[in-house]
N, C-alpha and C positions, 0 to 999 in steps of 0.2 A: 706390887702384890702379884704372885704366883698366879695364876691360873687353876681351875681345880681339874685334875685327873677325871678326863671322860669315862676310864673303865675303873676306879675306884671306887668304891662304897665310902663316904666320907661319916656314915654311921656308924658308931660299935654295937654289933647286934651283944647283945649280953646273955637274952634268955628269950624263948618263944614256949605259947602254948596255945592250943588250940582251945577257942571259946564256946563255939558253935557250930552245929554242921548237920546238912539237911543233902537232899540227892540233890542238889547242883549248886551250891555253895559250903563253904568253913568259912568262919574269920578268926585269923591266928591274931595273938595279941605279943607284939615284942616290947621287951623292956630295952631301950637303947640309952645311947649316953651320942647326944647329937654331936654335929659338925664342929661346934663351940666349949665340946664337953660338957653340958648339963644334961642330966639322967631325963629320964623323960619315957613314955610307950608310945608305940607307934601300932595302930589295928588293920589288919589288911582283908579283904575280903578277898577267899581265894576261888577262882570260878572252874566248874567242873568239866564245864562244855564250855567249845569255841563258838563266840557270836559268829553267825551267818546271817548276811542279809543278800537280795537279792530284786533287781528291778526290772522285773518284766518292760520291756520295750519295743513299740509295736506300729508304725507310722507316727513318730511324732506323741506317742500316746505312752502313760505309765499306770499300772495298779495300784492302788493304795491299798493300807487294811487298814480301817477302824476299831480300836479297841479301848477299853475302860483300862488304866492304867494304873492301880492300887496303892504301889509306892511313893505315886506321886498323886495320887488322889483326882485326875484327871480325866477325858476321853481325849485318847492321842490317836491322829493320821502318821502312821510308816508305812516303809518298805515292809516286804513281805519277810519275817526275820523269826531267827531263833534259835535255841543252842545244837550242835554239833558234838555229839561224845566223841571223848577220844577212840580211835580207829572208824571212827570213819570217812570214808570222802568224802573231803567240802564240798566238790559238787555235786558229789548225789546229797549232799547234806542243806545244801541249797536248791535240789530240784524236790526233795521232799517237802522242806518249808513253802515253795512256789507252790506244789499241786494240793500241800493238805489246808493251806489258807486259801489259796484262789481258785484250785483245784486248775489253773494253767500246766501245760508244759511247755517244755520251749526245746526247738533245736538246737543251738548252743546255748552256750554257757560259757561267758569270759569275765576273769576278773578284773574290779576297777579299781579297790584301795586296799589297803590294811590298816589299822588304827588299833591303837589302844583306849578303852570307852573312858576310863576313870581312872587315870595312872595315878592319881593324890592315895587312890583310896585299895584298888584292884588292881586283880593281875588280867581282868578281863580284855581279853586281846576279840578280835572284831575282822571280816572279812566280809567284801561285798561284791557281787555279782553282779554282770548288767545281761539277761535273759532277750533271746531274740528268736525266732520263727518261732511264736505264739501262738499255741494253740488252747481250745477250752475242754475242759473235762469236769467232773464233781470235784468240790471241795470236802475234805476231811478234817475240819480244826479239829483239834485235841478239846476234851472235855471242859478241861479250864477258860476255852476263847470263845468271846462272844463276838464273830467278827461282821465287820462291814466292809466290804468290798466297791471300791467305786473306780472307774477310770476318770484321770485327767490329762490334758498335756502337759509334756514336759516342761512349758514355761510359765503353766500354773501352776505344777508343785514346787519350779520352783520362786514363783511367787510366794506360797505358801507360806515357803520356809524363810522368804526374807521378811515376811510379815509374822514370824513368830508361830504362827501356824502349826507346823512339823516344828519340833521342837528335837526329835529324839535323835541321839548323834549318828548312827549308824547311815538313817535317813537324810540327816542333813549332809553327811560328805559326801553320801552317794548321789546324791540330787543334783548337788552341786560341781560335782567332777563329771557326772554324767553330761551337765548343763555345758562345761567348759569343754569337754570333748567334742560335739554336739555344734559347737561353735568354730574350734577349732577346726573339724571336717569342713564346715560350710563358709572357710574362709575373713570368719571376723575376728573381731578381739573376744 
């Protein structure tokens, strides 16, 4: 049996139209004919702004935000995160999500992954920062956030997150890669 071609589409897009659309999302709705040839649609959620996340990190120490989380009917611990319009710098687009959730700054700013959040479903593509010479100033959430702010160490969030805790993906690879870098400086596995 062949292999399937990495840069091929093995879909027949046939037709696409746009369903819905609000200021940071559409979902276009395609009619295809799959890999097997039976007809079929396929709906994709298309994202307006790039996910930014970002982890403040400060002796051994990380910020969390707490927030009420609607689509999942939830209260979720993250990273400090949020969307990026196109043209702007990620990382002023990452020092703004830092200063208007936690109201921190930070002297650098370097990135640790990239990911895709939901490639079944979205095109939402996802960037995370790990923040260092932390400093404190006012928070500015946007109207829509009702946040909670708490510091933890680094090997209790990611505790957290192996306990199901943090759940949300941005936070969990960031935590996580953070954790394994973190390890790897200090010599372990």
């Amino acid at each position: 049996m062949a292999s399937p071609d990495e840069t091929e589409n093995p879909f027949t897009m046939l037709s696409a139209r746009q369903v819905y659309e609000n200021p940071w999302i559409s979902v276009v709705e395609h009619q295809v004919l799959s890999p097997g040839g039976t007809p079929g649609i396929y709906g994709v959620v298309k994202f307006k702004n790039r996910a930014v996340g970002v982890i403040p990190y400060h002796e051994g120490k990380i910020w969390l935000v707490g927030q009420y989380r609607v689509p999942l009917g939830i209260y979720s611990w993250e990273i400090p995160e949020g969307g990026s319009p196109p043209g702007e710098d990620l990382i002023e687009g990452a020092r703004r999500e830092l200063r208007e959730e936690t109201g921190l700054e930070a002297h650098t700013i370097e990135p640790l992954l990239e990911m895709h959040l939901s490639n079944s479903v979205s095109d939402e593509w996802g960037i995370v920062y790990v923040a260092r010479g932390i400093s404190p100033g006012p928070a500015a959430p946007e109207d829509t956030e009702q946040l909670v702010v708490r510091t933890v160490a680094l090997e209790e969030a990611y505790q957290m997150v192996c306990a199901g805790t943090i759940t949300d993906s941005l936070s969990v690879a960031g935590i996580l890669r953070l954790v394994l870098l973190e390890r790897e400086r200090a010599g372990g596995p």
